[in-house]
BAKEDREN-373012 format. One record per residue: x, y, z of N, C-alpha, C in turn; residue number from 1. Coordinates in nm, 4 decimals, decimal comma. Layout:
[[X Y Z] [X Y Z] [X Y Z] NUM]
...
END
This chain:
[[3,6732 -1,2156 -0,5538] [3,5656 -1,2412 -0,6473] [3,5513 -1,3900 -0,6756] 1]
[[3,6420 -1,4396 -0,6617] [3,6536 -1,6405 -0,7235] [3,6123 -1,6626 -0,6054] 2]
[[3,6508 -1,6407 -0,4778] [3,5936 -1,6843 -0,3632] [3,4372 -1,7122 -0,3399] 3]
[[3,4206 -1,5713 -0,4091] [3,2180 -1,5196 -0,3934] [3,1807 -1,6303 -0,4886] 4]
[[3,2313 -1,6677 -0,5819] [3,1916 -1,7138 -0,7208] [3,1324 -1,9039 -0,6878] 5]
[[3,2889 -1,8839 -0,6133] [3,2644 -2,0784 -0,5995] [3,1672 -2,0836 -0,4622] 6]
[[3,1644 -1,9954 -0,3739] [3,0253 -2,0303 -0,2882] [2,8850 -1,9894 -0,3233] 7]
[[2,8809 -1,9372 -0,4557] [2,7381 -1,9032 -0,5232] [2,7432 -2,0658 -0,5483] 8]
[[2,8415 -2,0686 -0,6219] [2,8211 -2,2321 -0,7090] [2,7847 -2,3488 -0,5790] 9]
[[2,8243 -2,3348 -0,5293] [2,8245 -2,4462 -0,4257] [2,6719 -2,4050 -0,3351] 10]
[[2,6037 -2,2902 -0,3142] [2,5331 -2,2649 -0,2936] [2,5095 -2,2071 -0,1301] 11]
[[2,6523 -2,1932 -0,0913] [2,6990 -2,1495 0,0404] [2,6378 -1,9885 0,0196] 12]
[[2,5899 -1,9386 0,1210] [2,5508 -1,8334 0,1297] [2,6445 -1,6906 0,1439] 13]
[[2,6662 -1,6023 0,0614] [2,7742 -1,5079 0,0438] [2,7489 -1,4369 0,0943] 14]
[[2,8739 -1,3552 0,1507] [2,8216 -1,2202 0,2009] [2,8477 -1,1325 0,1379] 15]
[[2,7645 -1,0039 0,1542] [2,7345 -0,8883 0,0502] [2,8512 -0,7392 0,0950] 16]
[[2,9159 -0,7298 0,0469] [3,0366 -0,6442 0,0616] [2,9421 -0,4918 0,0557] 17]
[[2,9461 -0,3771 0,1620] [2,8811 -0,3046 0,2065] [2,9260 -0,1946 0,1495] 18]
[[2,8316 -0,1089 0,0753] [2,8481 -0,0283 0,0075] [2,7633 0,0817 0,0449] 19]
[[2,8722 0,1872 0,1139] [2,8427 0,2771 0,1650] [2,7577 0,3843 0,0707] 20]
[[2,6421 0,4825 0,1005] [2,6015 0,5988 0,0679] [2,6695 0,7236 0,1179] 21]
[[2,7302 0,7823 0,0640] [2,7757 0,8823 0,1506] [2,7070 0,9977 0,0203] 22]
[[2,6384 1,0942 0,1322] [2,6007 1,2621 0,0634] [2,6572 1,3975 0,1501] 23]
[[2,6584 1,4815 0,0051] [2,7413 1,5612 0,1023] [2,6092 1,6838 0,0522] 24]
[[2,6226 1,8161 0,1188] [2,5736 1,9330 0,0402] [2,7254 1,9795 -0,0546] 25]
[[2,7290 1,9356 -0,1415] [2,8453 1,9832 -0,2138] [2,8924 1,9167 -0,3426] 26]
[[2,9127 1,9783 -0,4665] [2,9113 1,9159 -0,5832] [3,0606 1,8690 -0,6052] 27]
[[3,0404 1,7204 -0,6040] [3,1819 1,6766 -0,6313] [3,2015 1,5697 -0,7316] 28]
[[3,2833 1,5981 -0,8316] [3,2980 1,5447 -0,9528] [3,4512 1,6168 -1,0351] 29]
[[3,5054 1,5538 -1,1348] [3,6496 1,6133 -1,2358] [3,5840 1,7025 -1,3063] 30]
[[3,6164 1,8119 -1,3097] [3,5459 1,9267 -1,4441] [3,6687 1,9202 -1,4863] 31]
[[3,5558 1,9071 -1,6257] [3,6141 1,8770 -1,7929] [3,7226 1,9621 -1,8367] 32]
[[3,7205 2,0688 -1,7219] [3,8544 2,1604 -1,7939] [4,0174 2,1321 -1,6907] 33]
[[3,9462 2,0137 -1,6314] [4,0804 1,9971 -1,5340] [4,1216 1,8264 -1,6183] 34]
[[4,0686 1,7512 -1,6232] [4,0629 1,6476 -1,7509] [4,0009 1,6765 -1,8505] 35]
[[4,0114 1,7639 -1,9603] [3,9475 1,7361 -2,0737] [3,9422 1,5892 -2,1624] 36]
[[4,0412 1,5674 -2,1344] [3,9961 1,4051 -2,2929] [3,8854 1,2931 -2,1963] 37]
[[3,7548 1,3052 -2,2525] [3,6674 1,2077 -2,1826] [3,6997 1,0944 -2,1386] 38]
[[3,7935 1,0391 -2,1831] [3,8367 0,8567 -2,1831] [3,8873 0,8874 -2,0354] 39]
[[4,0266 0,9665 -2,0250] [4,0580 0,9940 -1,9388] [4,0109 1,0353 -1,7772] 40]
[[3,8626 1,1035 -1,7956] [3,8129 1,1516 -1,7543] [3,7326 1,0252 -1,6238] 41]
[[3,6771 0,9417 -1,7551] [3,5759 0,8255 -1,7725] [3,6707 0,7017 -1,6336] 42]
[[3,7928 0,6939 -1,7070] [3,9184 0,5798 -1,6388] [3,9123 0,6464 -1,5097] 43]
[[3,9654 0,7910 -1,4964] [3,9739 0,8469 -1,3444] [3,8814 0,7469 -1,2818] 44]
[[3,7251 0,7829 -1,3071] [3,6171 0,7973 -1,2431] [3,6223 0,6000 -1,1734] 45]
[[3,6325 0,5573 -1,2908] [3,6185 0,4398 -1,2724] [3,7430 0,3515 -1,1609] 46]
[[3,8517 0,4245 -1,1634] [3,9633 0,3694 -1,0730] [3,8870 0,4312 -0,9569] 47]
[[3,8597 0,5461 -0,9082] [3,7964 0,5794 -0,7903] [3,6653 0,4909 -0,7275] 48]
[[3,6150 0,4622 -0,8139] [3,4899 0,3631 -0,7829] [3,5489 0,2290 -0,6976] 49]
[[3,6503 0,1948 -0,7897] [3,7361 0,0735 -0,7202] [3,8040 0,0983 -0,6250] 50]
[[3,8015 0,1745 -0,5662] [3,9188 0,1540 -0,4336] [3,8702 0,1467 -0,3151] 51]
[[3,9628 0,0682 -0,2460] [3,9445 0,0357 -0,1443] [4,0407 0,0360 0,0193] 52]
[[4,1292 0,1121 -0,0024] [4,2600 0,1492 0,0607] [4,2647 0,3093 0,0267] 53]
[[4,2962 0,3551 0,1657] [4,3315 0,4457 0,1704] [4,5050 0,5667 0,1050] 54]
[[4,5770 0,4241 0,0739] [4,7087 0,4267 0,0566] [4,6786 0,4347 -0,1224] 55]
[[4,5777 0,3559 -0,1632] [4,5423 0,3792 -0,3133] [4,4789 0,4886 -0,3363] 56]
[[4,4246 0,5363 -0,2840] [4,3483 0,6798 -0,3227] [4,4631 0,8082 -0,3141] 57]
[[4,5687 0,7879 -0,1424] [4,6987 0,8908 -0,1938] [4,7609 0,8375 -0,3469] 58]
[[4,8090 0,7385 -0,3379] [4,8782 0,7562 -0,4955] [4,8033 0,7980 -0,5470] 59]
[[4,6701 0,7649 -0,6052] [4,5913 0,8349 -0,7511] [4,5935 0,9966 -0,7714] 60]
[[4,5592 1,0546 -0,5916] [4,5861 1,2052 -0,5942] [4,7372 1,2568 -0,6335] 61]
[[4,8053 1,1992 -0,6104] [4,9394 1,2446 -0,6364] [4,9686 1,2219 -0,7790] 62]
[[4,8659 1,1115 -0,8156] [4,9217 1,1088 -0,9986] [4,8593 1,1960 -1,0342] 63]
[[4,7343 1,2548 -1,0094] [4,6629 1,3238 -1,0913] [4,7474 1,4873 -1,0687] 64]
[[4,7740 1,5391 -0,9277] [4,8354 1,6532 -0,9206] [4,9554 1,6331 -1,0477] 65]
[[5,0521 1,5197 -1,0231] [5,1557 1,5360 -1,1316] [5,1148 1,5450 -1,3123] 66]
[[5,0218 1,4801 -1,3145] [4,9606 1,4642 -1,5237] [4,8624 1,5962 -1,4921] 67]
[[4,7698 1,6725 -1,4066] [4,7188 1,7706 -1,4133] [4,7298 1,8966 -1,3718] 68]
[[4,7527 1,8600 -1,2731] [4,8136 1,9894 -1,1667] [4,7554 2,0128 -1,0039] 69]
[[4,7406 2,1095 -0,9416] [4,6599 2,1273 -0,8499] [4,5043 2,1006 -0,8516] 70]
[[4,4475 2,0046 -0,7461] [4,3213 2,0076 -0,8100] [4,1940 2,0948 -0,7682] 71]
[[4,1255 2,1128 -0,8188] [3,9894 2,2105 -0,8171] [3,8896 2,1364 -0,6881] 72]
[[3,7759 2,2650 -0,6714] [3,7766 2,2439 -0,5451] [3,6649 2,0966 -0,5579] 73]
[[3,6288 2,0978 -0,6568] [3,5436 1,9919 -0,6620] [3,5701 1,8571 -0,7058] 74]
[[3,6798 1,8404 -0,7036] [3,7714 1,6979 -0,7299] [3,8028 1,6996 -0,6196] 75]
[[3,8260 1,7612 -0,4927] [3,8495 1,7293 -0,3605] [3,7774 1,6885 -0,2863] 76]
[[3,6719 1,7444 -0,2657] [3,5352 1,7043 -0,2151] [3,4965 1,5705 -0,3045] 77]
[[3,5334 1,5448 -0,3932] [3,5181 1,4115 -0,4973] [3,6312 1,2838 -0,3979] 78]
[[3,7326 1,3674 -0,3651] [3,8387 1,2646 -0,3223] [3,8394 1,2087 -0,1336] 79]
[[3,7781 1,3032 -0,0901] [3,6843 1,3171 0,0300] [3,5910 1,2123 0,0301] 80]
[[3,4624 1,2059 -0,0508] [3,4013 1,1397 -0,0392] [3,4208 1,0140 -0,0668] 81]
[[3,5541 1,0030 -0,1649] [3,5601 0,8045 -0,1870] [3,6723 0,8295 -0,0558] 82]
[[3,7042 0,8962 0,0119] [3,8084 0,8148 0,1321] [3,6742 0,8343 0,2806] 83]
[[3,6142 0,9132 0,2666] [3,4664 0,8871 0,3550] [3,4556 0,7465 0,3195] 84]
[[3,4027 0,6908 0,2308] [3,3142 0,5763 0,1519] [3,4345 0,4754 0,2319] 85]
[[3,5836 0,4617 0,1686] [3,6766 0,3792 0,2522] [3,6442 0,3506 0,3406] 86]
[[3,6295 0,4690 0,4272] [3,6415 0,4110 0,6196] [3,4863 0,4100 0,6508] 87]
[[3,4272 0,4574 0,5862] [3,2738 0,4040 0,6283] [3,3046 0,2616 0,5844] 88]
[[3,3086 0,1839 0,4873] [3,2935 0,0671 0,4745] [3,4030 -0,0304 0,5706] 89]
[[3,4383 0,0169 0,6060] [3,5668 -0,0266 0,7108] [3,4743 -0,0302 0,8845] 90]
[[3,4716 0,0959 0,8940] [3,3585 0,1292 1,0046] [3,1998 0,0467 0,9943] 91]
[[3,1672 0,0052 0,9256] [3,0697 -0,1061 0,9141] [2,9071 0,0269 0,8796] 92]
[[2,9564 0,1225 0,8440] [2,8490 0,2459 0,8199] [2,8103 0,2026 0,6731] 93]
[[2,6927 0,2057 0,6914] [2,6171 0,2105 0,5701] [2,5659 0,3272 0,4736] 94]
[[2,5416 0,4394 0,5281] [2,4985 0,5703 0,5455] [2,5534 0,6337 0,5557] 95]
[[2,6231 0,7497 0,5410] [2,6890 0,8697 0,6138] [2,5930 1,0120 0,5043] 96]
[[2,5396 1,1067 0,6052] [2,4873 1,2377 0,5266] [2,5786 1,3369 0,6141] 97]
[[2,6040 1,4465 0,5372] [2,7167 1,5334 0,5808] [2,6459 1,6579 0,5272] 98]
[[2,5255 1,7338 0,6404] [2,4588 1,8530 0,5794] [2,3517 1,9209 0,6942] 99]
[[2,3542 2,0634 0,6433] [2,2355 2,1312 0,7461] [2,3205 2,1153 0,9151] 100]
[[2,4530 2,1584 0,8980] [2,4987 2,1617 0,9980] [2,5407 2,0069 1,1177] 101]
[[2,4916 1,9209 1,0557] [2,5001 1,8222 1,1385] [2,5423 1,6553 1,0047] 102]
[[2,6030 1,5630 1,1288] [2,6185 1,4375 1,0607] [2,5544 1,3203 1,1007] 103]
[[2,4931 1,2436 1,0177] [2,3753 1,1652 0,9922] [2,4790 1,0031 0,9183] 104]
[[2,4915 0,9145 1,0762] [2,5367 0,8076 1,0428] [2,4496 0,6923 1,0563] 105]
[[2,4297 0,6127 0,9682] [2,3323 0,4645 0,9807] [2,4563 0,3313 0,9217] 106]
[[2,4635 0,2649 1,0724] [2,4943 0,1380 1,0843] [2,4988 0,0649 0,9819] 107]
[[2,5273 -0,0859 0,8957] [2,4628 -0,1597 0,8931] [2,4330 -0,2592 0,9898] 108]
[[2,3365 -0,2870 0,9857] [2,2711 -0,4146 1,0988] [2,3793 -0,4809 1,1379] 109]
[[2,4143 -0,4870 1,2285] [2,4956 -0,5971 1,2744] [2,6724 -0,6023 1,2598] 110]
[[2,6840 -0,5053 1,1936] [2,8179 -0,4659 1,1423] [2,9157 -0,3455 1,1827] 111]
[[2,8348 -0,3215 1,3277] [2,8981 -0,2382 1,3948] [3,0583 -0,2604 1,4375] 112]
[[3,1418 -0,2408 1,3818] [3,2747 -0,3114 1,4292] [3,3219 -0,2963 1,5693] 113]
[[3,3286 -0,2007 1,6751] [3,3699 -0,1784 1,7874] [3,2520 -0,0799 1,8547] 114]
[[3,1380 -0,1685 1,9256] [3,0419 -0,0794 1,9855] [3,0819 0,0245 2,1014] 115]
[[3,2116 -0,0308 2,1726] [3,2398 0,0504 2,3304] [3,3344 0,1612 2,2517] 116]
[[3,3833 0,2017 2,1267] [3,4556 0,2992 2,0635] [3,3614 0,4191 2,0949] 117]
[[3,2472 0,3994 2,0442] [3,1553 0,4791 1,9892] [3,0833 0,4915 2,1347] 118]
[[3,0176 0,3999 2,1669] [2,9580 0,4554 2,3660] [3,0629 0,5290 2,4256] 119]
[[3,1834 0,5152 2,4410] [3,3147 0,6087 2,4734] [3,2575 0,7128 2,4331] 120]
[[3,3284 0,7005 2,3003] [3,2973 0,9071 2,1988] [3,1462 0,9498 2,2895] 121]
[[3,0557 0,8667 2,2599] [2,9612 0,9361 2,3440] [2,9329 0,9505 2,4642] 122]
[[2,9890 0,9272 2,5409] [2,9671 0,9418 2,6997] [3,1062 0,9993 2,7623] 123]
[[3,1898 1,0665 2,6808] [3,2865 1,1699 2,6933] [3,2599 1,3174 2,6205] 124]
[[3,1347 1,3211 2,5363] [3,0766 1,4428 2,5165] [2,9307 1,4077 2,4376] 125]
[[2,8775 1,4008 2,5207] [2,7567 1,3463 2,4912] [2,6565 1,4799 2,4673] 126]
[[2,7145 1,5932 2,4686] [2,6181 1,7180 2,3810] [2,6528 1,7104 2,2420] 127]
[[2,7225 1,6763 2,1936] [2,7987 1,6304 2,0584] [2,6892 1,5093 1,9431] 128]
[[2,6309 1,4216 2,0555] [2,6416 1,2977 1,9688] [2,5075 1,2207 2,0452] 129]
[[2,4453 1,2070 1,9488] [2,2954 1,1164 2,0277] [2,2520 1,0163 1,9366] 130]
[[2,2580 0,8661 1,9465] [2,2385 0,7866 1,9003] [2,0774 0,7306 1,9222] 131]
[[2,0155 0,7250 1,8486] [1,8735 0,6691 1,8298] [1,9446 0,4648 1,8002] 132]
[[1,7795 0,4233 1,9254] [1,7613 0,2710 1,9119] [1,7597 0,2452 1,7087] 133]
[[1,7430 0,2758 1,6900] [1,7651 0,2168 1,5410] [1,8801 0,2446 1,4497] 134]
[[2,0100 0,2515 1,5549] [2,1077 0,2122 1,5016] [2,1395 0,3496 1,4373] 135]
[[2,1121 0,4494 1,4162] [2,1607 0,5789 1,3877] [2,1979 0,7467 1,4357] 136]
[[2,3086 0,7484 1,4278] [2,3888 0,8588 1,5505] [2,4242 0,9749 1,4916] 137]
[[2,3492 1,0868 1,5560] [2,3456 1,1828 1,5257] [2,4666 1,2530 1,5518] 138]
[[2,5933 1,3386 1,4653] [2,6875 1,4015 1,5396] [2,6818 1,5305 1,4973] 139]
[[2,6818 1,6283 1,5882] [2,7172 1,7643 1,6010] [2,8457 1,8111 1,5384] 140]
[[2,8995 1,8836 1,4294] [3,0254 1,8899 1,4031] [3,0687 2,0120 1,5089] 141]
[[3,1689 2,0246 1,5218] [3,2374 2,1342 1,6200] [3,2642 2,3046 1,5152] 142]
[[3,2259 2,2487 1,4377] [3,2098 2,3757 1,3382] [3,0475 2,3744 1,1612] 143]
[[3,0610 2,4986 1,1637] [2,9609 2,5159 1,0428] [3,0003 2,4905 0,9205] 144]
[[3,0968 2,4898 0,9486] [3,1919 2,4489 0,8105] [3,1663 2,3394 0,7488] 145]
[[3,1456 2,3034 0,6218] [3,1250 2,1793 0,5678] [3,2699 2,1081 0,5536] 146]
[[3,3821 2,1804 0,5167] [3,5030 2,1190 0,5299] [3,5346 2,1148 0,6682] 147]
[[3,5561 2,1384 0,7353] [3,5665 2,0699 0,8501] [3,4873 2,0055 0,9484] 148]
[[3,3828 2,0331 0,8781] [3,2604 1,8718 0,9431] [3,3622 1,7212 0,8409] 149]
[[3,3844 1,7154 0,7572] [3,4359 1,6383 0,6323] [3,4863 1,5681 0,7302] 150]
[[3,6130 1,6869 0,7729] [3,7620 1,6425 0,7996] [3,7184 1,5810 0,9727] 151]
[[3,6387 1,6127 0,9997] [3,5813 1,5954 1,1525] [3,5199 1,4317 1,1575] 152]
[[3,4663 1,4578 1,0301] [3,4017 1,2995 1,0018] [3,4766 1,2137 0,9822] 153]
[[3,5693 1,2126 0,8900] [3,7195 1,1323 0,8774] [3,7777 1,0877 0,9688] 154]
[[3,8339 1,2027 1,0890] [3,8742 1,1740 1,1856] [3,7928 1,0363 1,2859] 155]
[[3,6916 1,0914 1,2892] [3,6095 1,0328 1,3999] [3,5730 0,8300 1,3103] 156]
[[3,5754 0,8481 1,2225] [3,5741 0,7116 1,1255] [3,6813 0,6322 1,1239] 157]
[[3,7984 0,7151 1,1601] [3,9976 0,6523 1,1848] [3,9825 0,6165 1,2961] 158]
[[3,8828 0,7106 1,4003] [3,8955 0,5903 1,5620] [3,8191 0,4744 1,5724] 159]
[[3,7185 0,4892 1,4711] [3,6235 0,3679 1,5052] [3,7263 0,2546 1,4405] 160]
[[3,7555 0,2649 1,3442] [3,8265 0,1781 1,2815] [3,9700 0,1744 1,2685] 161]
[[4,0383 0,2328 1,3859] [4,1681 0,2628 1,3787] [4,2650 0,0832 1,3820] 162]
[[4,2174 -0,0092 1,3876] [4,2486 -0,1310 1,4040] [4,3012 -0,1998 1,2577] 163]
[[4,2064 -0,1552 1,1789] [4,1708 -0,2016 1,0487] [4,2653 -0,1332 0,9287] 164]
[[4,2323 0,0091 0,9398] [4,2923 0,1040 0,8515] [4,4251 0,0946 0,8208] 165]
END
C-alpha cells in the first residue's frame, strides 16, 4: 500500500491489483445461526475479503471449525469462492461464472500469466474447452455437479498458476 501511495504522489503510474468476479449458482454466505453475535459475524466476513494466500484461508477454516464447529453448506461454497477469487487473481482471470452446466472464464487483458498452459489443456482435449478471440474460454466441467465443477475449476486454476501458488 506505501508503495502504491508514494507512486500516486510522485505521479508514476500504478498498477491496479485485479479483482476477480467470481459467480456461482449457489448461495454462499455465514448463517446467523452458525455465528450468531453480528460483530463476529461482520470480522469473519471482513478477514475473508482480505486474503490473499491460500495457506490464510486454511487457517481461518480451521479456526472457525474449532470456535464453531463443522461448517454449513453455505459457508463452504463461501470458502470456495474466496479460494476461486485467490487463484483467479493469481491466474490473471478477471471473471470466473460457474453455472448452467458449464465454466465461463474472462482474462484480464494482458494478464494472461502462462498462455502455452492453457493452449496445452486445450489441444489435449479440446471437446472440453473452446476459447473465443476475445480472450474468453469456455470449459465443459466433466460432471453436472456444481461441486465438482468448483473443485474442477480449482484444480484447473493450480495448473495455470502452479508456479506462483
Amino acid at each position: 500500500l506505501m508503495e502504491k501511495a508514494i507512486s500516486e504522489l510522485k505521479g508514476e503510474p500504478v498498477e491496479k491489483e485485479l479483482e476477480p468476479e467470481i459467480t456461482m449458482d449457489v448461495s454462499a454466505y455465514i448463517p446467523e445461526d452458525y455465528i450468531s453475535h453480528i460483530d463476529q459475524r461482520l470480522g469473519a466476513y471482513k478477514r475473508l475479503a482480505r486474503m490473499d494466500e491460500l495457506s490464510e484461508l486454511k487457517k481461518f477454516v480451521d479456526e472457525l471449525k474449532d470456535r464453531f464447529g463443522p461448517l454449513p453448506v453455505e459457508t463452504m461454497y463461501l470458502i470456495d469462492k474466496i479460494e476461486l477469487k485467490i487463484l483467479s487473481r493469481k491466474a490473471g482471470v478477471e471473471r470466473l461464472d460457474i453455472s448452467d452446466g458449464k465454466v465461463v472464464v474472462t482474462f484480464q487483458q494482458g494478464n494472461c500469466l502462462d498462455p502455452k498452459k492453457i493452449i496445452n489443456m486445450i489441444q489435449k482435449d479440446p471437446g472440453r474447452f473452446r476459447f473465443a478471440p476475445d480472450g474468453i474460454l469456455t470449459i465443459k466441467p466433466s460432471s453436472d455437479n456444481l461441486k465438482d465443477a468448483i473443485d474442477s475449476t480449482k484444480r484447473t486454476l493450480s495448473e495455470w498458476c502452479v508456479d506462483v501458488v
